[in-house]
Steps between C-alpha positions, in 0.01 A plus 500: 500500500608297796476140373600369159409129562680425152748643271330748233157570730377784387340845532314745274534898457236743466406632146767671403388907460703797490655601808398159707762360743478227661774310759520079496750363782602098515530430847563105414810367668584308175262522205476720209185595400352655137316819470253558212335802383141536419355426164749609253736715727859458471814514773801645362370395098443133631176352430205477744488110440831493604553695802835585636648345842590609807703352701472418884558738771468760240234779380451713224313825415247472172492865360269583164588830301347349215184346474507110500873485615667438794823585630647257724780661765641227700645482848854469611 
């Protein structure tokens, strides 16, 4: 994502299915932004409604090894 007019814009992950992966880098100079998973997927146990952050100039790798979970693995 290369331009998070506003703090908390947001993307959304694929369905969440066993053995997906799937990479989501912030290139915003100064905004945070949310990612949400799909339907009823969770990121590390947290809710889809609420979606997790990630903060700018970072990225993260989204891993599933269980159905309707992710993983999140952040960046330095």
């Amino acid at each position: 994502v290369t331009t998070v007019a506003t703090a908390a814009d947001s993307v959304k992950l694929i369905p969440a299915t066993m053995g997906a992966v799937q990479i989501v880098f912030n290139k915003a100079a100064t905004n945070a932004m949310q990612v949400f998973g799909a339907g009823t997927d969770t990121i590390n146990g947290v809710a889809t409604g609420t979606g997790v952050s990630l903060t700018a100039g970072k990225g993260a790798l989204y891993a599933c090894a269980v159905a309707g979970a992710w993983d999140q693995i952040l960046s330095a």
